[in-house]
C-alpha positions, 0 to 999 in steps of 0.5 A: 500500500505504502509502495502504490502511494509513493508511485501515485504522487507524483502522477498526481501531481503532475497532472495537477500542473498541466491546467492553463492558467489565465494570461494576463493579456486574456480577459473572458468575455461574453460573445455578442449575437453577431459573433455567436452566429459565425462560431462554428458548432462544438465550440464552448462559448462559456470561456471566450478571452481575446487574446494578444494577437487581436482573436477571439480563444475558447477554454477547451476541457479534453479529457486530460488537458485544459486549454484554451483554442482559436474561436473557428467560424463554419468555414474554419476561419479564425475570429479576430477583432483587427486584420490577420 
């Protein structure tokens, strides 16, 4: 048993470290009407942040990481308040 803990610890911990914390230039904020219309389905509109680059990034739970991915319009486009 002891054995089994020493083993399971750092696996623990680990996987403890592997959240996405919030960067200071993200801010989560809730998407207009207009915007929600061009997001392509399957996308958590919940958590949406701008980020440095001028575009718009969804928090993504997956079953072993958390991270945050580029709002995709249907046509697979990224979402961006200034010009690529």
């Amino acid at each position: 048993m002891i054995r089994t803990t020493y083993l399971v610890a750092p696996l623990v911990l680990a996987l403890a470290a592997c959240g996405a914390p919030p960067t200071p230039e993200g801010q989560s904020e809730p998407l207009t009407e207009q915007l929600a219309a061009l997001v392509a389905p399957g996308q958590d509109m919940s958590n949406v942040r701008i980020e440095s680059d001028g575009c718009y990034w969804y928090r993504y739970v997956g079953p072993v990481e958390v991270t945050f991915l580029p709002l995709l319009t249907r046509d697979g486009r990224m979402i961006c308040t200034r010009p690529q």
